[in-house]
MARDREN-585761 format. One record per residue (C-alpha): residue number from 0; residue in one letter; x, y, z. Coordinates in nm, 2 decimals, always signed. Each point is the difference from the previous one (the first is absolute). Layout:
<n->NUM, res->A, u->X, v->Y, w->Z>
...
END
This chain:
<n->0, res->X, u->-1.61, v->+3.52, w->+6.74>
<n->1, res->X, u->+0.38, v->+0.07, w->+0.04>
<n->2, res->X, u->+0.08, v->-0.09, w->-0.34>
<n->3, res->X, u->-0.27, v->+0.22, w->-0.16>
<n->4, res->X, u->+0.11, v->+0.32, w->+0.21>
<n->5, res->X, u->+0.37, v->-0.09, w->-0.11>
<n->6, res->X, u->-0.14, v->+0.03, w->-0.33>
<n->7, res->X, u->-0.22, v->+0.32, w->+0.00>
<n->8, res->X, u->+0.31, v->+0.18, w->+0.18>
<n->9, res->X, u->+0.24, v->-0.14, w->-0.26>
<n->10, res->X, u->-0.25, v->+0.10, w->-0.24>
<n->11, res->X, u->-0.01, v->+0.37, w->+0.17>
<n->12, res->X, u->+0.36, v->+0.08, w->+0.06>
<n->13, res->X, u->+0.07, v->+0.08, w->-0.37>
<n->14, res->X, u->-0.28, v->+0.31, w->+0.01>
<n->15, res->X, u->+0.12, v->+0.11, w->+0.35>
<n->16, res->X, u->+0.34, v->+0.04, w->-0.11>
<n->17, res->X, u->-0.05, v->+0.34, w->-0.23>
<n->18, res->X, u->-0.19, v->+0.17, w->+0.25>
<n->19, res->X, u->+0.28, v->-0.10, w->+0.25>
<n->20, res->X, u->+0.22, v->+0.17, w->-0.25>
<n->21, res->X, u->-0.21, v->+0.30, w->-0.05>
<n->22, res->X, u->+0.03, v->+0.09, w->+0.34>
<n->23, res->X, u->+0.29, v->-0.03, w->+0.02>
<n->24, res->X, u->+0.26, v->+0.32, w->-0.01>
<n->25, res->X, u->+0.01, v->+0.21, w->-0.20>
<n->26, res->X, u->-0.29, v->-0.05, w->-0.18>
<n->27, res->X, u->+0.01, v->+0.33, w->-0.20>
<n->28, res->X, u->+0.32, v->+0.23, w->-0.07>
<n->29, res->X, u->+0.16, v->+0.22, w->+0.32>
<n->30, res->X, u->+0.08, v->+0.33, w->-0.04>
<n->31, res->X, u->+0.34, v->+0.14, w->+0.06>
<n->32, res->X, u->-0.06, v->+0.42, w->+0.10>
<n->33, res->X, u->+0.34, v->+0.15, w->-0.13>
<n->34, res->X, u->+0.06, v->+0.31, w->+0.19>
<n->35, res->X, u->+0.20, v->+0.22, w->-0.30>
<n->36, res->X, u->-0.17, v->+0.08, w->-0.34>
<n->37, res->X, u->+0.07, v->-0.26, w->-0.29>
<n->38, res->X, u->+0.33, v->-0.02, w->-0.18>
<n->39, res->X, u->+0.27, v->+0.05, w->+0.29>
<n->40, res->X, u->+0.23, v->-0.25, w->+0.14>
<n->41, res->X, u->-0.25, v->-0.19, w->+0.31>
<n->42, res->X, u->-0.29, v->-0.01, w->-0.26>
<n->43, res->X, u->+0.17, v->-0.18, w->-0.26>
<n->44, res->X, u->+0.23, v->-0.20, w->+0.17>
<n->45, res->X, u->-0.36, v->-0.11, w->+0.19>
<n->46, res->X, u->-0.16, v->-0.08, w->-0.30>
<n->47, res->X, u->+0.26, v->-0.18, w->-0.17>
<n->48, res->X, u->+0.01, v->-0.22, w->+0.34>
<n->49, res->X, u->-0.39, v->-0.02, w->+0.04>
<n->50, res->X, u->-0.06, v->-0.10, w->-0.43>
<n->51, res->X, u->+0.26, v->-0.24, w->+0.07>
<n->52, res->X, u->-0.19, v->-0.13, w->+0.36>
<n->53, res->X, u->-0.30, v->-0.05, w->-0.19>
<n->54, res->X, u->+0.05, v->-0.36, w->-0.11>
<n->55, res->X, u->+0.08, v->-0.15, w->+0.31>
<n->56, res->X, u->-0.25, v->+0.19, w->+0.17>
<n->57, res->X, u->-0.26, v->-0.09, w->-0.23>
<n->58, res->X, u->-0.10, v->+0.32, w->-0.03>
<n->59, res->X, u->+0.21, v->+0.33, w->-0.16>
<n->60, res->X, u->-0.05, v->+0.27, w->+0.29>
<n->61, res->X, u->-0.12, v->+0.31, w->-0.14>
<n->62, res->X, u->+0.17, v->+0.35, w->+0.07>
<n->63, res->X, u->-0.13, v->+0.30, w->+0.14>
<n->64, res->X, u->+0.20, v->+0.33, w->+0.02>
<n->65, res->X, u->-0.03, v->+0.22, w->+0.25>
<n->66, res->X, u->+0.24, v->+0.28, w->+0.03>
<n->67, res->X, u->+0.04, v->+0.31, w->+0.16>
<n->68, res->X, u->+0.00, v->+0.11, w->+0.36>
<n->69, res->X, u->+0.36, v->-0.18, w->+0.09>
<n->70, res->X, u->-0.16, v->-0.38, w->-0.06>
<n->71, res->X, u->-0.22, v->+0.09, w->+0.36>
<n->72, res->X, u->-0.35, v->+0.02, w->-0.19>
<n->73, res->X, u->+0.03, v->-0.36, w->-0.18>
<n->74, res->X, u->+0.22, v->-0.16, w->+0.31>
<n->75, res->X, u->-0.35, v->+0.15, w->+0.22>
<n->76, res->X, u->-0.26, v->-0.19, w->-0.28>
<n->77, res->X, u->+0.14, v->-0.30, w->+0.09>
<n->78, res->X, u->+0.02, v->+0.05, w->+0.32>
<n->79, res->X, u->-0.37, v->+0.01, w->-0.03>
<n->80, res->X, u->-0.08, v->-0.27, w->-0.17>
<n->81, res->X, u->-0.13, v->-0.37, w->+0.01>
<n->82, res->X, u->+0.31, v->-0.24, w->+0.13>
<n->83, res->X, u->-0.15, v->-0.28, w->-0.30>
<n->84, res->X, u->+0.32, v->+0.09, w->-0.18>
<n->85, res->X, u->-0.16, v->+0.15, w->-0.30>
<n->86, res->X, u->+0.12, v->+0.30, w->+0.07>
<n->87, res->X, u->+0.38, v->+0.08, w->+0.10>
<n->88, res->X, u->+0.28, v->+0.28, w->-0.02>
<n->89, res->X, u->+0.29, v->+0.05, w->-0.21>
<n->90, res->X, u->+0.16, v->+0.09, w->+0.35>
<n->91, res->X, u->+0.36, v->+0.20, w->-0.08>
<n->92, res->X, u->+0.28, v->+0.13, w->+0.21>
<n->93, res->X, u->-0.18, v->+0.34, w->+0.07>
<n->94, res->X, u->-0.25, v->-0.19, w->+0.21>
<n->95, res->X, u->+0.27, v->-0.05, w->+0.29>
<n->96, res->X, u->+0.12, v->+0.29, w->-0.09>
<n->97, res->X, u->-0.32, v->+0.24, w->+0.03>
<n->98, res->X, u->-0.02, v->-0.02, w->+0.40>
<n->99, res->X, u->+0.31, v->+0.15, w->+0.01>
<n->100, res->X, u->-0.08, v->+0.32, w->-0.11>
<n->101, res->X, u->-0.34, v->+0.03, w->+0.10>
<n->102, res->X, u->-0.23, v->-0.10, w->+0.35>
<n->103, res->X, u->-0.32, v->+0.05, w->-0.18>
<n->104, res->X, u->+0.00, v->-0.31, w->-0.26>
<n->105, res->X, u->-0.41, v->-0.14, w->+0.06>
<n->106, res->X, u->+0.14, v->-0.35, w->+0.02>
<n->107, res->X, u->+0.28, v->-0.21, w->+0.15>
<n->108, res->X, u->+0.16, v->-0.22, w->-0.25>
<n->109, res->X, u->+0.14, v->-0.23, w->+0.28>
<n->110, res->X, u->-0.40, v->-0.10, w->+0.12>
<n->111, res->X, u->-0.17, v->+0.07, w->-0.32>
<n->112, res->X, u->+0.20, v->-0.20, w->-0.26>
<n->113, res->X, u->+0.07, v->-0.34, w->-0.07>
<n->114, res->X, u->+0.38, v->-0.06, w->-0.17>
<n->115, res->X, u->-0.04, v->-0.26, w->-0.26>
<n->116, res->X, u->+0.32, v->+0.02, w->-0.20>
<n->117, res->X, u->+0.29, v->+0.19, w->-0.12>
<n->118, res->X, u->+0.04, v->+0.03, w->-0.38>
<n->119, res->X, u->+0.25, v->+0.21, w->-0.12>
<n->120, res->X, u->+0.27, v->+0.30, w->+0.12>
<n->121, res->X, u->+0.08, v->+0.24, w->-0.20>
<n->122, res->X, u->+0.35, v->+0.10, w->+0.07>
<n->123, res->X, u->+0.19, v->+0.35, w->-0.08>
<n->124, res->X, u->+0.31, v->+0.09, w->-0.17>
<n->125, res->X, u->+0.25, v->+0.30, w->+0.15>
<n->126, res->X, u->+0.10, v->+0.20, w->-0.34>
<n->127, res->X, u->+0.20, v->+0.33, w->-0.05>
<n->128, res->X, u->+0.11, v->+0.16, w->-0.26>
<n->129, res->X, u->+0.22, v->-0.17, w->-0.23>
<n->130, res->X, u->+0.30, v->+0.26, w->+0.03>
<n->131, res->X, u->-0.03, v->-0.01, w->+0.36>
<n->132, res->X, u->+0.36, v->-0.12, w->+0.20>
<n->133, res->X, u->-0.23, v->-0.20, w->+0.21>
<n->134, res->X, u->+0.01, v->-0.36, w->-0.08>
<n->135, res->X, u->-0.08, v->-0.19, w->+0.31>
<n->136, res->X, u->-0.23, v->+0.05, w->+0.29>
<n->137, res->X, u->+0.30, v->+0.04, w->+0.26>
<n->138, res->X, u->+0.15, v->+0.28, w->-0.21>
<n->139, res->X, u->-0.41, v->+0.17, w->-0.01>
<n->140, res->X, u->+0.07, v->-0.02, w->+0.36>
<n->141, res->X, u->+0.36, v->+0.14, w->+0.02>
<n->142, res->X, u->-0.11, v->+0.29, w->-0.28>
<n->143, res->X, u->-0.23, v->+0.08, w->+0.19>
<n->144, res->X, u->+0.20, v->+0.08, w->+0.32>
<n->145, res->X, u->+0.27, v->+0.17, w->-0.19>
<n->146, res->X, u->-0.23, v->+0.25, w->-0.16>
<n->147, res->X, u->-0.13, v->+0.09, w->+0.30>
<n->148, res->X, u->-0.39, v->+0.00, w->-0.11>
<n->149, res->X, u->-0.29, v->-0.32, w->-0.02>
<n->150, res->X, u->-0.01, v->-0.21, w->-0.21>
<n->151, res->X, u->-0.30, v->+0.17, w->-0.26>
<n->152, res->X, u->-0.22, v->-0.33, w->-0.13>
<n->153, res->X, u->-0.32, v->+0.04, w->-0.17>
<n->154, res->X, u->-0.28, v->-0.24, w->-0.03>
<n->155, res->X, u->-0.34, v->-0.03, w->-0.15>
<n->156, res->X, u->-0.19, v->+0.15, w->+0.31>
<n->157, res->X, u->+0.03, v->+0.06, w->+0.37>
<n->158, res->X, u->-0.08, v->-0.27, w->+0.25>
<n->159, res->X, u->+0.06, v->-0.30, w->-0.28>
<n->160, res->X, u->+0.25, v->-0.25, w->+0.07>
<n->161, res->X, u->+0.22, v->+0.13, w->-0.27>
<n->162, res->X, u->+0.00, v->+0.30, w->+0.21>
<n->163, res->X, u->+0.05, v->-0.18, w->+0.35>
<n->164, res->X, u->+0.27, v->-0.25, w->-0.17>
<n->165, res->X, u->+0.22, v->+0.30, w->-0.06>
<n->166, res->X, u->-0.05, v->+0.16, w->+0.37>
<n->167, res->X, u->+0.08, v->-0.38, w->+0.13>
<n->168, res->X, u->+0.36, v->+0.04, w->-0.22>
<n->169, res->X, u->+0.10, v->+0.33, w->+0.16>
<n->170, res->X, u->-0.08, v->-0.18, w->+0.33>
<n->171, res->X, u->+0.13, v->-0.30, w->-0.04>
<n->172, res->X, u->+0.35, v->+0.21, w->-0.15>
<n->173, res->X, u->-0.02, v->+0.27, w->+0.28>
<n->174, res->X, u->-0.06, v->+0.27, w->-0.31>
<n->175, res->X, u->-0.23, v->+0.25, w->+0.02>
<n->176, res->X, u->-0.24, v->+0.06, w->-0.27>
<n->177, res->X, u->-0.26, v->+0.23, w->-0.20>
<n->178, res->X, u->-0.30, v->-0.17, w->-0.16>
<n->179, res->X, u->-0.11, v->+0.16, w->-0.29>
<n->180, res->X, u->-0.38, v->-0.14, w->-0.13>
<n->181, res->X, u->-0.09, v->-0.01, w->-0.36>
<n->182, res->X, u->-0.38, v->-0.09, w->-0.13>
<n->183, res->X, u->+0.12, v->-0.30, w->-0.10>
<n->184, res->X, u->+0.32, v->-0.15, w->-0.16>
<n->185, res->X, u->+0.04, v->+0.12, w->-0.35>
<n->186, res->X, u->+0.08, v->+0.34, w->+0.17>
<n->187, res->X, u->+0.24, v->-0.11, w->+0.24>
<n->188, res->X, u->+0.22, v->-0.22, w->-0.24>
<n->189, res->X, u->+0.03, v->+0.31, w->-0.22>
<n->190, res->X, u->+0.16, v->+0.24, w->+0.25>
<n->191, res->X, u->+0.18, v->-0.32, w->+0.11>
<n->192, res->X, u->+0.16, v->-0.02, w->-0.35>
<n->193, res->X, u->+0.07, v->+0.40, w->+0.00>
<n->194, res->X, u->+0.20, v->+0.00, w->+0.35>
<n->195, res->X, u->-0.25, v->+0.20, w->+0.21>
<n->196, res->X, u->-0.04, v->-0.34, w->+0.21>
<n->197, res->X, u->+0.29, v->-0.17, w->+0.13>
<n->198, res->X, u->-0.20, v->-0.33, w->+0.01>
<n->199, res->X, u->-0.35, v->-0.13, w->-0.07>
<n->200, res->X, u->-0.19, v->-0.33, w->+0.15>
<n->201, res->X, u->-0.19, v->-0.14, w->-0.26>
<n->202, res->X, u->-0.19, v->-0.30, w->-0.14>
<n->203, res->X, u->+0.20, v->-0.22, w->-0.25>
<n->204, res->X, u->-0.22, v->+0.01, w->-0.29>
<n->205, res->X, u->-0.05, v->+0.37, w->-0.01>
<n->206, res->X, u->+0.41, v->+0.05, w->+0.01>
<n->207, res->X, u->+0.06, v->-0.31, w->-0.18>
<n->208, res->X, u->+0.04, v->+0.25, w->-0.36>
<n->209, res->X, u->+0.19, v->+0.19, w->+0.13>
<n->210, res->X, u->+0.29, v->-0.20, w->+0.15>
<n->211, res->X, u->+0.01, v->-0.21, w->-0.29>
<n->212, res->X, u->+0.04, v->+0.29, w->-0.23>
<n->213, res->X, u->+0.29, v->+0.12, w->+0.23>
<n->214, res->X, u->-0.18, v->+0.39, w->+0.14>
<n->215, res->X, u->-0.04, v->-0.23, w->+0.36>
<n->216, res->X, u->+0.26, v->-0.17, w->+0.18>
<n->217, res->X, u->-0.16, v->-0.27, w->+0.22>
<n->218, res->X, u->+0.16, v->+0.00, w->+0.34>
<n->219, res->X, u->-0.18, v->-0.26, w->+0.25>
<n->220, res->X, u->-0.34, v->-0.20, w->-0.03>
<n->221, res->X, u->-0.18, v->+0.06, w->+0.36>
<n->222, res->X, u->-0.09, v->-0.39, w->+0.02>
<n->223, res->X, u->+0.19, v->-0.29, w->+0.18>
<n->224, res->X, u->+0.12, v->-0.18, w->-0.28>
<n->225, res->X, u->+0.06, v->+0.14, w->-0.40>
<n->226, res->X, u->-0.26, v->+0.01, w->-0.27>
<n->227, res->X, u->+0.01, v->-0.18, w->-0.29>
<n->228, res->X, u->-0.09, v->+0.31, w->-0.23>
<n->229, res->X, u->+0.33, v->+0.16, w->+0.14>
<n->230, res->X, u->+0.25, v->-0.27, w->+0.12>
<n->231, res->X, u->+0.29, v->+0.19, w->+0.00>
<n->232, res->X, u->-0.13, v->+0.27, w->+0.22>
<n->233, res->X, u->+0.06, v->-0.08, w->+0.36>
<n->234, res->X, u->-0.25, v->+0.04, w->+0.30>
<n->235, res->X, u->+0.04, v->+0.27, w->+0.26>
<n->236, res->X, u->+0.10, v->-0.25, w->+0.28>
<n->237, res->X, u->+0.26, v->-0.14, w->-0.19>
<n->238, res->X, u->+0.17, v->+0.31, w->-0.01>
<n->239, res->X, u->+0.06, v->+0.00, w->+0.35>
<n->240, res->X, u->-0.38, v->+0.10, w->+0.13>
<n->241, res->X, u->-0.10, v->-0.35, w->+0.16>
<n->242, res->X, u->-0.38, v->-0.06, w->+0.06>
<n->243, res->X, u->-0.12, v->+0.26, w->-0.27>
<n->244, res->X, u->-0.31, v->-0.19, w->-0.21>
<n->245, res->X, u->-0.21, v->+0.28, w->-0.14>
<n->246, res->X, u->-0.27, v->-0.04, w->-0.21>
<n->247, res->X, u->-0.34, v->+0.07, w->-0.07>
<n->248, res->X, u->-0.21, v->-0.31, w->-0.01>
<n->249, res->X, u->-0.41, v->-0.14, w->-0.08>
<n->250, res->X, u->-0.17, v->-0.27, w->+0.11>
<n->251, res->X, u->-0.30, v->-0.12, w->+0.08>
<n->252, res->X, u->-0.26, v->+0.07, w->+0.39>
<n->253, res->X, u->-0.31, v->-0.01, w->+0.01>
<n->254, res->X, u->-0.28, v->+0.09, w->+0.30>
<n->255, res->X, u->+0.01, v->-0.08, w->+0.38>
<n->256, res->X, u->-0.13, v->-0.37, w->+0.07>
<n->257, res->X, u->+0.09, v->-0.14, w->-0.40>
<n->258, res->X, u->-0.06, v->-0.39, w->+0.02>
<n->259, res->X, u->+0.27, v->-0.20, w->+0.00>
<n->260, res->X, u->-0.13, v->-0.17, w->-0.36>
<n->261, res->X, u->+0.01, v->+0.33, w->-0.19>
<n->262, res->X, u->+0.34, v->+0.01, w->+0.15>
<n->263, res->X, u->+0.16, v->-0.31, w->-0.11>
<n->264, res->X, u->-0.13, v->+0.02, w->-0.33>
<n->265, res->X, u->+0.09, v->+0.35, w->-0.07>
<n->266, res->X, u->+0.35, v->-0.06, w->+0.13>
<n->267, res->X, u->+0.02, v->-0.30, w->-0.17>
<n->268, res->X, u->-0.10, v->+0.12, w->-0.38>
<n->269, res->X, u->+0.23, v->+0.29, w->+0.00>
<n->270, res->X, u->+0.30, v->-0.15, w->+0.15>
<n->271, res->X, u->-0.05, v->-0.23, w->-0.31>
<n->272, res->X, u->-0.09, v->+0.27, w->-0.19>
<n->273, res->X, u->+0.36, v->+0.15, w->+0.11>
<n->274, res->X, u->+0.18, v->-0.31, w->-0.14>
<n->275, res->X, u->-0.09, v->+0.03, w->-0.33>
<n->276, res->X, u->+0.27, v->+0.16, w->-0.25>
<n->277, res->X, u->-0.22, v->+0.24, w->-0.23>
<n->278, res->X, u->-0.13, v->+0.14, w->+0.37>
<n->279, res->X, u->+0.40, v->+0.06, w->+0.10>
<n->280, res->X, u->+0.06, v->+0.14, w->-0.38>
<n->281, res->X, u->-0.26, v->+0.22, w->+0.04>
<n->282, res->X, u->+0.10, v->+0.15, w->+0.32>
<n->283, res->X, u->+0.39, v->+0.03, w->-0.10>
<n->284, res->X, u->-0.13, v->+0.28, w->-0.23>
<n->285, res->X, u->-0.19, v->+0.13, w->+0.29>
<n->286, res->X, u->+0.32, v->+0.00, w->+0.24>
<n->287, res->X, u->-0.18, v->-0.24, w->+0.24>
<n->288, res->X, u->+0.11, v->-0.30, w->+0.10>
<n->289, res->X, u->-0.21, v->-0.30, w->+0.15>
<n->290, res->X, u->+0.01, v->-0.03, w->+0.38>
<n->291, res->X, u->-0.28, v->-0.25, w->+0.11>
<n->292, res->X, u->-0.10, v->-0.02, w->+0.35>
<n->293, res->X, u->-0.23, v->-0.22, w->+0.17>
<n->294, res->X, u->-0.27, v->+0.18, w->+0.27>
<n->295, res->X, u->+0.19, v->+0.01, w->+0.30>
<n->296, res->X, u->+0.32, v->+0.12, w->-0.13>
<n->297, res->X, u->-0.15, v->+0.25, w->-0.22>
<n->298, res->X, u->-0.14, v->+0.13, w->+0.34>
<n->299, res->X, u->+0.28, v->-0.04, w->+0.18>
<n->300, res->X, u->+0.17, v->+0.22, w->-0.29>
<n->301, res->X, u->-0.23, v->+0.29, w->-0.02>
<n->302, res->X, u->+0.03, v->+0.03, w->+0.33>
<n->303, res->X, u->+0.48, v->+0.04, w->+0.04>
<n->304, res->X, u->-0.14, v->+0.25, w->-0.31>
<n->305, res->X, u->-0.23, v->+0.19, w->+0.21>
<n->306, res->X, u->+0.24, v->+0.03, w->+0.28>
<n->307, res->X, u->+0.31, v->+0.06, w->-0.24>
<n->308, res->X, u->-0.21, v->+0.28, w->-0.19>
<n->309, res->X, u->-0.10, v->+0.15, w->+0.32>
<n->310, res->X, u->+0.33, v->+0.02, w->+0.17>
<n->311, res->X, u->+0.18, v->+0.15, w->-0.32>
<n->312, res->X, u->-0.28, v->+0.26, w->+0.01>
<n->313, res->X, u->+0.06, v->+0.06, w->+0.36>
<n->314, res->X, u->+0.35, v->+0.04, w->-0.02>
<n->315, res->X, u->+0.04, v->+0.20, w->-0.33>
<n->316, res->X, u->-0.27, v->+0.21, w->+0.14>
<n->317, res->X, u->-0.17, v->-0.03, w->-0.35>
<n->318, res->X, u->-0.29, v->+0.25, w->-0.04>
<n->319, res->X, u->-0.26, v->-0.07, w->-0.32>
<n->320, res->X, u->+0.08, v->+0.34, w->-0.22>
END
């Protein structure tokens, strides 16, 4: 009797073994909600991670763009949603950034997300003019006490983190300063180039042309260490402004209670995903640079962000124009 159940179960195992496998996750593609229209800097540096994160994942995640409304209506959809992992958020900088300016956001990204992974910062470049006398970021600092006014920066819109990187400078240098918003970069770079702005905080790849031509002179990078793209410009805390690492950043959260298998294998595909060199080409043109995290550290990062963000707010007393 033994040796004929042996054998039936033996016979069995072979047909259980792809429905095992069909259950298991994911058994169709997640979606990644993107909270900016398509073509800007999180949404492709997203997909080019996620395409990449299909393989190992078995499945290639599908993108969903959802801008508008400063990232709060697509962070609240997935809020909302079923923790299976099949749906999750492109989650960027202005999420820890949001509750700083406002007390009415209908969520609480600390309860109501799940971290699952850093993927990528984007960092920023401090041009001026190229006839400008200013060739450091001490001697930003010292012009800007000599002459008596603030330091004029632009950026591509009030409340980003190209915005608050250049209000953390003037604190960080005891400068004052004067913000001036643009609708968007393009803009910006242009009265940059003309001299009506001392200095501008921008992303790499939307400068890049410029400084190579010679009409920008690259003074810092805002991260820790240099970027490849421009290796001979130094990083604002080399320059004597210890502990400045500014950037803006995506990864990956999705809903409150997420199970710990999405998790593992969502961290795990695009970590691998992050490895791969046409991935790393293909953000180099971006300006982003990989910056895998595991779940627990990528929480434990948004969260110095949030109170970062929120105490440079505080103390620049920065109002959304």
């Amino acid at each position: 009797m033994l040796t004929r159940r042996a054998t039936l179960a033996a016979s069995l195992a072979p047909l259980a073994a792809p429905a095992l496998a069909q259950n298991a996750w994911p058994a169709r593609p997640p979606s990644i909600v993107v909270p900016f229209a398509a073509g800007g800097g999180v949404d492709v540096a997203t997909r080019t991670i996620a395409e990449a994160a299909g393989t190992p994942l078995g499945r290639r995640p599908v993108i969903e763009n959802r801008g508008g409304g400063s990232t709060i209506p697509a962070t609240q959809a997935v809020t909302r949603a079923a923790p299976d992992g099949y749906t999750l958020l492109a989650v960027p900088t202005t999420t820890v950034i949001n509750p700083a300016f406002r007390d009415d956001l209908p969520y609480d990204w600390r309860k109501e997300l799940t971290p699952v992974a850093l993927l990528a910062k984007l960092p920023f470049v401090v041009v001026t003019r190229a006839a400008s006398p200013v060739k450091t970021m001490p001697e930003l600092a010292e012009f800007v006490r000599k002459s008596g006014n603030p330091l004029t920066f632009g950026s591509g819109g009030s409340g980003t983190v190209a915005h608050l990187a250049g209000e953390l400078f003037g604190l960080r240098a005891k400068v004052p300063t004067q913000h001036v918003p643009y609708r968007g970069e393009a803009p910006a770079l242009t009265d940059t180039i003309a001299g009506n702005l001392e200095v501008m905080f921008c992303t790499l790849a939307s400068a890049a042309g410029q400084i190579q031509s010679g009409a920008l002179r690259a003074l810092a990078v805002t991260v820790a260490e240099r970027v490849p793209s421009l290796p001979n410009v130094p990083t604002v805390a080399e320059q004597g402004f210890p502990n400045y690492d500014v950037s803006a950043w995506v990864g990956l959260a999705g809903p409150k209670d997420l199970p710990a298998e999405p998790i593992a294998r969502l961290n795990a595909a695009f970590a691998a995903a992050l490895q791969e060199a046409s991935v790393k080409d293909r953000l180099a043109l971006l300006g982003a640079v990989p910056a895998a995290m595991g779940p627990a550290e990528f929480a434990g990062f948004m969260e110095a962000e949030a109170k970062l963000w929120a105490q440079v707010i505080a103390d620049a007393k920065v109002r959304m124009d």
